[in-house]
C-alpha positions, 0 to 999 in steps of 0.5 A, a space after each residue: 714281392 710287392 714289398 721289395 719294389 717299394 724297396 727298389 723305388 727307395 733304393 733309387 733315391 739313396 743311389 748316387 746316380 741319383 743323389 743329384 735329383 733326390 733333394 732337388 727343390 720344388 720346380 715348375 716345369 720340372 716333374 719325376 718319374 721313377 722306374 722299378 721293374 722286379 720280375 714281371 712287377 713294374 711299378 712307376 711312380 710320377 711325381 710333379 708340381 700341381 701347378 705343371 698339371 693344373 696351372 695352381 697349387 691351392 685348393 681350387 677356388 672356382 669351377 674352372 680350377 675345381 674342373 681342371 683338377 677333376 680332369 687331371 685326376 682321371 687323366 692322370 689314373 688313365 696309365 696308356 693316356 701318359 705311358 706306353 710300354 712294349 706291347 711284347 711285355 704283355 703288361 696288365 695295369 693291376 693298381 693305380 695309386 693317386 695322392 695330392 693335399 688338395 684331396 684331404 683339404 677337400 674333404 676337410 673343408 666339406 666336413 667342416 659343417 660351416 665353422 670358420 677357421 683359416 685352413 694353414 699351409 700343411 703340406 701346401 695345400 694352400 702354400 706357393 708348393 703342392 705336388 702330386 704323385 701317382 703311382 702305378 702297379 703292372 703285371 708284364 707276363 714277358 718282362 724280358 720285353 720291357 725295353 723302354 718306356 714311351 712317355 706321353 706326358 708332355 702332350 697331357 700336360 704341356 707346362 711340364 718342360 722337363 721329367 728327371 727320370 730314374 730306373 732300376 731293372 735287371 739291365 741295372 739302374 740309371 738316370 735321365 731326363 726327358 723332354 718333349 724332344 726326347 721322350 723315351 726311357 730305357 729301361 
């Protein structure tokens, strides 16, 4: 079952509900948010520009942006800080997955030992377009009761203007955008 709603979240960006959203260009204030819910599985992904989390896109370069991006990271793996879904579904956050270029840049350029040598563009690390995605796994003993998704997202990072939101469920799947005016997503 965990494999299928890897499927699911895949089979979100093959829909033409979706096709508008799924190869639209690198946007500030502009994030994604997909929705997949499989029996009592419901797995969200979000995805945004760094720059609508921490103001850069490049690997930090002083302490300010090295602690800006340390906040966001454990913000950002704290689920009930961004979402909220119904406590009658009775979900338990069992995983969160984090993944952003400028984590391997890190660690690439602290194992560098001193060598002098220009770090490229490889997957924006230093580049005008990083993004980052988070994904985040739960069990929801009562899924019947998952109705809608509250997203707390614009009060945690307020450069987000925009969430373009998709969902797949038993109810069927849609497309939707969210804004700090309209913050909840049927599910």
């Amino acid at each position: 079952m965990k494999r299928f709603l890897p499927g699911l979240i895949a089979l979100l960006g093959a829909t033409a509900v979706s096709a508008q959203h799924a190869h639209a260009p690198h946007e500030h204030g502009v994030a994604a948010l997909r929705v997949a819910i499989d029996g009592e599985l419901l797995q969200i992904e979000f995805a945004s520009p760094l720059d609508n989390l921490v103001g850069f896109e490049h690997a930090p370069r002083t302490d300010k942006q090295r602690k800006a991006l340390a906040d966001a990271e454990k913000l950002l793996n704290r689920f009930e800080r961004l979402f909220v879904v119904p406590k009658a579904a009775a979900c338990t956050v069992t995983g969160v997955e984090l993944e952003h270029p400028l984590d391997e840049h890190a660690a690439h350029e602290h194992a560098d030992n001193g060598h002098d040598h220009k770090h490229g563009d490889k997957d924006g690390q230093d580049g005008d377009h990083a993004e980052l995605s988070v994904t985040y796994t739960l069990r929801c003993t009562a899924p019947a009761a998952l109705d809608t998704l509250q997203v707390k997202v614009f009060d945690a990072f307020p450069r987000t203007g925009r969430i373009r939101a998709e969902r797949v469920s038993p109810r069927g799947q849609s497309a939707a955008t969210l804004s700090a005016k309209q913050r909840t997503l049927a599910l």
